[in-house]
Rosetta silent file (secondary structure, phi, psi, omega in degrees, C-alpha in Angstrom):
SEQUENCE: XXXXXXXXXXXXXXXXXXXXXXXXXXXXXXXXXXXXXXXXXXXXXXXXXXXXXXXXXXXXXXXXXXXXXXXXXXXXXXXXXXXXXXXXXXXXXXXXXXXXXXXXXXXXXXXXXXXXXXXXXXXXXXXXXXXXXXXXXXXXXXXXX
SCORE:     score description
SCORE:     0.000 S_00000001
   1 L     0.000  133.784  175.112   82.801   84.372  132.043 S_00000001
   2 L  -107.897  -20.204 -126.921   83.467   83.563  128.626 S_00000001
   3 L    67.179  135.992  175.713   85.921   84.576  126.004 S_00000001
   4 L   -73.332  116.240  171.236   85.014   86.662  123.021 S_00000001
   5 L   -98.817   19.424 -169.353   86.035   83.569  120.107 S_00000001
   6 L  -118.467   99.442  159.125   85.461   86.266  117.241 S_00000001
   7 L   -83.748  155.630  164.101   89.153   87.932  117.012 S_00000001
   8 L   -61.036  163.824  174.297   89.359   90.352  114.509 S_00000001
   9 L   -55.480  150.093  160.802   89.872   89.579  110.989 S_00000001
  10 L   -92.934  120.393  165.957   93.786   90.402  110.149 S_00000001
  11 L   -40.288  115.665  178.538   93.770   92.461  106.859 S_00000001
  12 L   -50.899  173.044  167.018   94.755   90.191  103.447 S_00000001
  13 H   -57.349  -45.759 -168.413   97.895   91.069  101.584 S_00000001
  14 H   -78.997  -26.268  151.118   95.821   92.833   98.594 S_00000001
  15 H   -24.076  -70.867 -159.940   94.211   94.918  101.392 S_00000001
  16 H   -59.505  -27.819  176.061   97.567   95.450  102.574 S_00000001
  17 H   -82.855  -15.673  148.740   98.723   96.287   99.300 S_00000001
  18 H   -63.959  -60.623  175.089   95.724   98.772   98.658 S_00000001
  19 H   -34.807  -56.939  170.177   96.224  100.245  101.758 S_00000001
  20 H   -57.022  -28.702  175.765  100.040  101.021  100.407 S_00000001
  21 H   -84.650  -58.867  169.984   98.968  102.559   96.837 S_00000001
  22 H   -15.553  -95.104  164.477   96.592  104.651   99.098 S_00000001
  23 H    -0.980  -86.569  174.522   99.459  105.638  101.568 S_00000001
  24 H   -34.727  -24.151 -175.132  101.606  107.168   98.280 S_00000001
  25 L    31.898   18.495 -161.344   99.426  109.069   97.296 S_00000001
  26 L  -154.128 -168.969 -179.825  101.321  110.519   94.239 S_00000001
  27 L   -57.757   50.384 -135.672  102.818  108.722   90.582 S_00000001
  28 L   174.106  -61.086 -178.974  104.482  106.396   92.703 S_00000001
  29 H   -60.705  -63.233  175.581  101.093  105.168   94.137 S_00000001
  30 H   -49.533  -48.707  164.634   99.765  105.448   90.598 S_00000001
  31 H   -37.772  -60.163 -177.123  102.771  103.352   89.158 S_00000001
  32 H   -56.660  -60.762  166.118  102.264  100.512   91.429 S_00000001
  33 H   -46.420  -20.934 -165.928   98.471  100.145   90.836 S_00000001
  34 H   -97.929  -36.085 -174.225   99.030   99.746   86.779 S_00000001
  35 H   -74.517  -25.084  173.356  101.800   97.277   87.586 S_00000001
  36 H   -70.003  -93.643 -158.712   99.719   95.189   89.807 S_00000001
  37 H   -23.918  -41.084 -158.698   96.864   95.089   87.303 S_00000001
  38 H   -73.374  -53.477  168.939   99.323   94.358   85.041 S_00000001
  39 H   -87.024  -11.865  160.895  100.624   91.600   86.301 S_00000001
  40 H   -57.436  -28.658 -159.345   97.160   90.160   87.574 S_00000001
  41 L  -116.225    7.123  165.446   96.355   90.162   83.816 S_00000001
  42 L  -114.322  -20.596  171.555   99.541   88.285   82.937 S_00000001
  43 L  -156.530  125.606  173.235   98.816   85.505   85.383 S_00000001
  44 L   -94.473   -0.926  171.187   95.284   85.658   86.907 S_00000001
  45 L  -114.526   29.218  171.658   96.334   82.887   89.402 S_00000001
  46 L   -65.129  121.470 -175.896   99.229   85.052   90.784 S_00000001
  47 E  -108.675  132.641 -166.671   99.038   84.985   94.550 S_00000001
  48 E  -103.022  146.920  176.632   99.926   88.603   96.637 S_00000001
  49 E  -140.034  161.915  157.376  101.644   88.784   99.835 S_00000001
  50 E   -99.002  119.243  168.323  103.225   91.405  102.028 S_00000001
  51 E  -116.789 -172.373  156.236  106.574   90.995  103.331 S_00000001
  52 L    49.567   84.058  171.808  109.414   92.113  105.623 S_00000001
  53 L   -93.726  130.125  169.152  106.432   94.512  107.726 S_00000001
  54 L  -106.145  116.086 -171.997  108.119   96.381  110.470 S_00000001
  55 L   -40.803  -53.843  179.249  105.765   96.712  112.956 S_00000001
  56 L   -67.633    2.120  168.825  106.916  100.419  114.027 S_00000001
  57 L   -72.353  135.110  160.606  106.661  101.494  110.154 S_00000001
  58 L   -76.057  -18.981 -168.495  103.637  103.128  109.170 S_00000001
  59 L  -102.627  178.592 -128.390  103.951  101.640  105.720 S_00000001
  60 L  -113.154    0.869  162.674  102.372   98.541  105.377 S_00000001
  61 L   109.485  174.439 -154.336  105.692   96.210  104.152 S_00000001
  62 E  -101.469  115.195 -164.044  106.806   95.308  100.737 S_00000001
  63 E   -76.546  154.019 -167.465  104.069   93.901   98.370 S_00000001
  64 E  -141.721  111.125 -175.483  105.270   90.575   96.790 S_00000001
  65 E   -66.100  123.495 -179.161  103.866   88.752   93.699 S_00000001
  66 E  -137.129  131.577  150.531  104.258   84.637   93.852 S_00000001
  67 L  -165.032  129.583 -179.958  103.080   81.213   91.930 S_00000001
  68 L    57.759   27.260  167.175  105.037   78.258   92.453 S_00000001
  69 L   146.628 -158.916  165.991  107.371   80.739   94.154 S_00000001
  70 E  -106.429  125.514  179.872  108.263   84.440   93.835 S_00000001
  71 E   -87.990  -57.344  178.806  107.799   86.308   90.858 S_00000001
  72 E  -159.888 -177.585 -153.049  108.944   89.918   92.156 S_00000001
  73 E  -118.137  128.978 -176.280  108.959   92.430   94.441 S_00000001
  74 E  -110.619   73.920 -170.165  107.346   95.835   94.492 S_00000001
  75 L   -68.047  173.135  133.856  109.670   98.572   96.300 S_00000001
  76 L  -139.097  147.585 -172.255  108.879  101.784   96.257 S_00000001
  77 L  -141.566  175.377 -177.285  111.243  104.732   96.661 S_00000001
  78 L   -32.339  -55.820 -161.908  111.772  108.847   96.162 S_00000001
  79 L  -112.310  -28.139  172.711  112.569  108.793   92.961 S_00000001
  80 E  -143.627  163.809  168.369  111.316  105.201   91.369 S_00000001
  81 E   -82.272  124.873  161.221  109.145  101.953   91.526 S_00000001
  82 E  -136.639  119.187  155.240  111.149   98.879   91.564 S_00000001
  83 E   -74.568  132.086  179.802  110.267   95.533   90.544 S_00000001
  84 E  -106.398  104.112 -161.447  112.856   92.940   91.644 S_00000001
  85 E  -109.559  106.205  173.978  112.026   89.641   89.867 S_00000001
  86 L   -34.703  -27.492 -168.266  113.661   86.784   92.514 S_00000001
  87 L  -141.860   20.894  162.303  115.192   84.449   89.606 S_00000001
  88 H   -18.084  -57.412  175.786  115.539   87.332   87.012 S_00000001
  89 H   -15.073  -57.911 -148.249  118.805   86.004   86.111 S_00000001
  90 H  -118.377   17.587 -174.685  117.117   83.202   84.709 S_00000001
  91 L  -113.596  111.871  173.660  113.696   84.862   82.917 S_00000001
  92 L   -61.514  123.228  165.010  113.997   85.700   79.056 S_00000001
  93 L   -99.602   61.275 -154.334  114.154   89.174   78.606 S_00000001
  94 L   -59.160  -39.634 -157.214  113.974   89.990   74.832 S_00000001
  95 L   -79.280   11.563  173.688  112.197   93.717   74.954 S_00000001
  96 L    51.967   66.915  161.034  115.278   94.491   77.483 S_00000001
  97 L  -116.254  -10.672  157.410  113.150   95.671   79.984 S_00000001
  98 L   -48.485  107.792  166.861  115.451   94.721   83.000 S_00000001
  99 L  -134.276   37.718  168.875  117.497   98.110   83.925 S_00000001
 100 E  -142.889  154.605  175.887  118.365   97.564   87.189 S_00000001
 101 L    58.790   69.162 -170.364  120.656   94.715   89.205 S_00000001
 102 L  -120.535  -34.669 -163.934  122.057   93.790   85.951 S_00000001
 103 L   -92.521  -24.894 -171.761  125.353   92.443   87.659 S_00000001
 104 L   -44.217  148.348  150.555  123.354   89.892   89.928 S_00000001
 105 L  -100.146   28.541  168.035  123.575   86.337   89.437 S_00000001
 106 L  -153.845    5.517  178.976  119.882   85.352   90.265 S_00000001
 107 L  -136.778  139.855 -178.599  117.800   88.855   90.589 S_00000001
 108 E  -114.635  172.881  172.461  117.318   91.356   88.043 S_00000001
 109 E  -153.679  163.421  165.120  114.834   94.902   88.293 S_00000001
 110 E  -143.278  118.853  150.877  113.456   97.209   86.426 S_00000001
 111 E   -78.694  124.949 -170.821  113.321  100.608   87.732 S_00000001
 112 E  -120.508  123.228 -179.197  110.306  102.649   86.784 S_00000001
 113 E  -108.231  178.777 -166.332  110.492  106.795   87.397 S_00000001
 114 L   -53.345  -34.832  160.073  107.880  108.995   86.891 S_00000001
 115 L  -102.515   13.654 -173.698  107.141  109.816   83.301 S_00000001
 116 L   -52.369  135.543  150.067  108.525  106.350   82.097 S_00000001
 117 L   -85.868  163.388 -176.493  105.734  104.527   79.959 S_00000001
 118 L  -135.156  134.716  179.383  105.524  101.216   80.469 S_00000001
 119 L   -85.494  106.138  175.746  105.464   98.380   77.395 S_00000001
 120 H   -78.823  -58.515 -168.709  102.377   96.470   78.860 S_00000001
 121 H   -47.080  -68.688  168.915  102.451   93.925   76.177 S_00000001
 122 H   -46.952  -56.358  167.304  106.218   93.200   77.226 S_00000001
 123 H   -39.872  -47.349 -173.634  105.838   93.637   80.293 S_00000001
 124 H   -78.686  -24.798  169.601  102.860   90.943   80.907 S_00000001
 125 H   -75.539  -30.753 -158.068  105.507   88.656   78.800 S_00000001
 126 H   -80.919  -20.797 -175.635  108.225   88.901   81.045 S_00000001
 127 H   -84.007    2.437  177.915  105.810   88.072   84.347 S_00000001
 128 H   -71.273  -68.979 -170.318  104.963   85.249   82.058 S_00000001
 129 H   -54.979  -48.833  169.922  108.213   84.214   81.476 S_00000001
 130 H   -50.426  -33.924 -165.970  109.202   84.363   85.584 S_00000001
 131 H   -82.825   -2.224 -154.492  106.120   82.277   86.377 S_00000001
 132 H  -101.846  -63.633 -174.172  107.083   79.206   83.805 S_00000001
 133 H   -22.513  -40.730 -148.064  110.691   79.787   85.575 S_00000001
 134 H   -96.483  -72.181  178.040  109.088   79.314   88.836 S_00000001
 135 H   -43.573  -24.959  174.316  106.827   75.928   87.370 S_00000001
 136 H   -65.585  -47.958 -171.189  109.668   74.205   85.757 S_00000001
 137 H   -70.011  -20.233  176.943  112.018   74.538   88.913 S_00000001
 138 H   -72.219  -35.415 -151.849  108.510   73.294   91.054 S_00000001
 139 H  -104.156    6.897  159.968  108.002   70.848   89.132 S_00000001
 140 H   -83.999  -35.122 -162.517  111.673   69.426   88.659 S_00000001
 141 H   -77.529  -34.182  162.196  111.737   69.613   92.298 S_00000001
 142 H   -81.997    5.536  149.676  108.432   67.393   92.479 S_00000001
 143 H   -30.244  -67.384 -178.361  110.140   65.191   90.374 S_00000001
 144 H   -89.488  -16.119  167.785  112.641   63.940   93.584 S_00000001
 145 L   -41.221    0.000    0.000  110.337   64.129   95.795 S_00000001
């Protein structure tokens, strides 16, 4: 008898992260999808993952933006979308779009609620600005290596 060697495929992140803008179904869903594009179009080599998945959760875990490291985080909750940018702290913010986690000393957000507009042009700078954060600190760090 032999073994089946074709397991299923496991579903990518950006699946998983379709699957989740599905799931919402409401401005919230809608929010998420513009912000993704958005940052896809601010770094087209931006790689998506899902994280912290609870198996017994129906929702599909917290999509998470990375290159050379994590740029932010994509929550979603009742009342708002929140990005969570991992080294905020440390990302030039000129158009003040960080207005959440303002006291932190390494993560900043921006909460987005339901009729907010969002400054794409700012916006696509600041995922800019997080990704050169994240290549300087890789590339100090291949330095001691």
């Amino acid at each position: 008898m032999t073994k089946n060697s074709t397991a299923p495929e496991e579903t990518s992140p950006s699946e998983l992260i379709d699957q989740t803008i599905k799931a919402l179904g409401d401005w919230r869903g809608e929010t998420l999808a513009r912000l993704r594009a958005l940052i896809r179009q601010a770094d087209p080599d931006v790689v998506e993952e899902v994280k912290w998945r609870k198996p017994s959760n129906s929702m599909l875990g917290v999509p998470v933006w990375e290159h050379d490291g994590m740029i932010c985080t994509g929550e979603t909750y009742k009342a708002a979308v929140k990005l969570t940018f991992a080294k905020g702290a440390s990302v030039e913010d000129p158009s003040g779009l960080f207005n959440s986690s303002l006291d932190g000393n390494t993560r900043r957000a921006i909460d987005f609620h339901k009729d907010d507009a969002i400054d794409e042009d700012s916006f696509k700078a600041l995922i800019r600005a997080a990704v050169a954060v994240n290549t300087a600190q890789a590339a100090k760090k291949s330095k001691k290596a």
